[in-house]
N, C-alpha and C positions, 0 to 999 in steps of 0.2 A: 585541279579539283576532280576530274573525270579519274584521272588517274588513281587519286587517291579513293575513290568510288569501287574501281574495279580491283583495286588492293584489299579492299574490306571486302568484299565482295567475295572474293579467290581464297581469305582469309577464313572468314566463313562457312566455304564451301568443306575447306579442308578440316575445320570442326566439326563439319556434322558429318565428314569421312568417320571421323574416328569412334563415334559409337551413335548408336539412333537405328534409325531403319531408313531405306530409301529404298522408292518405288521408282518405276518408270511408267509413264502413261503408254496406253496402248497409239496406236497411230491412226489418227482421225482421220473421216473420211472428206472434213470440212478443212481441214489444216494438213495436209500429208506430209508437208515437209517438217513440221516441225518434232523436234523429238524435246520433250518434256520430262523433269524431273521433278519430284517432290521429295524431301527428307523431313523428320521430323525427330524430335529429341525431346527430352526430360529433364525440365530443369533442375535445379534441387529443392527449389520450390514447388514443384510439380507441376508447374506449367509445362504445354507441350509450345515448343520451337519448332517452328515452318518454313521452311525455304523451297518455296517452286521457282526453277529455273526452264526457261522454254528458249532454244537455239532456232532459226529460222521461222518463227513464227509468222504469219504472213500478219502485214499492218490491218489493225479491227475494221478500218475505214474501206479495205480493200475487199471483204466479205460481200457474197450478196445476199441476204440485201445489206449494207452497208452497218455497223453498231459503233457506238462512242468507246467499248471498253470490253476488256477482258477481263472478267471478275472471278476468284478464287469462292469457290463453297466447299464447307464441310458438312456432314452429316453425324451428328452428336450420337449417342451414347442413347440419347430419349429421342431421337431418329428426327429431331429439328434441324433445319438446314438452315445454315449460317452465313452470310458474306464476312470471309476473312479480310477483303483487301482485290485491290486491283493491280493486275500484272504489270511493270514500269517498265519504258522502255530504258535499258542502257547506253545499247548502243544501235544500230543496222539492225546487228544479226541475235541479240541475246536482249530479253524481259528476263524481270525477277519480280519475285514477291519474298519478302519476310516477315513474318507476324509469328505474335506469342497469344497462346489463347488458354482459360485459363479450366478449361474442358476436355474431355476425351472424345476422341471422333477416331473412326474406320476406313470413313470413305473421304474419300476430296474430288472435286470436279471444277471444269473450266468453262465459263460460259461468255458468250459475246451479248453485252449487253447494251442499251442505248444510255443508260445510267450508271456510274460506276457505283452509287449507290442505294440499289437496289434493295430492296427488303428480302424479295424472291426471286428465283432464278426463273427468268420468261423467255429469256433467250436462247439464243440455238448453241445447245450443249456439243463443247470441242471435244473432249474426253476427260475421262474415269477412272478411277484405279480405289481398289479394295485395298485396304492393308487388314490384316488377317488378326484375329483375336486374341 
């Protein structure tokens, strides 16, 4: 099962290679080792498709002070900020997120939270990235 996990997973990766945009997060001063990506794509319905991918992320537990969860925000169009979804672990070394949202958004960001279902981001911001208009 894991395997076939990381199949769809690698699967996916390579679809949103092939058109979309993808950022990279800058490198936090709270997370240093982790290098994070985000892609996002256009469905044909015009939903936008979201894959954050985060390698060495250190575990949210291990933070201090300590949170339940790594939660994905975006910042919409009408400058509302959104909980897309909480970063899952895979595996050791690699979290993902996937979600389809059915809005325009700029910016995205990653927060340690004690709730993964937060309304609002209270928690201590890992990093940020703009995708450009």
């Amino acid at each position: 099962m894991k395997t076939f996990k990381l199949i769809s997973l690698m699967l996916i990766f390579f679809l949103f290679l092939s058109c979309g945009s993808t950022m990279k997060f800058p490198v936090s001063d709270i997370t240093p080792a982790a290098d994070i990506i985000v892609r996002k794509k256009q469905d044909k319905n015009g939903n936008l498709m979201i894959l954050v991918s985060a390698r060495n992320l250190a575990a949210v537990e291990r933070l201090n002070p300590s949170k339940n969860a790594y939660v994905v925000w975006v910042v919409t169009d009408n400058s509302e900020v959104r909980n897309i979804g909480q970063l899952k672990n895979l595996n050791v070394q690699t979290t993902s997120l996937e979600s389809i949202v059915p809005f325009m958004f700029w910016e995205i960001f990653i927060t340690a939270e004690d709730y993964a279902d937060a309304l609002y981001p209270l928690g201590t911001e890992i990093s940020r990235v703009r995708f450009s208009k």
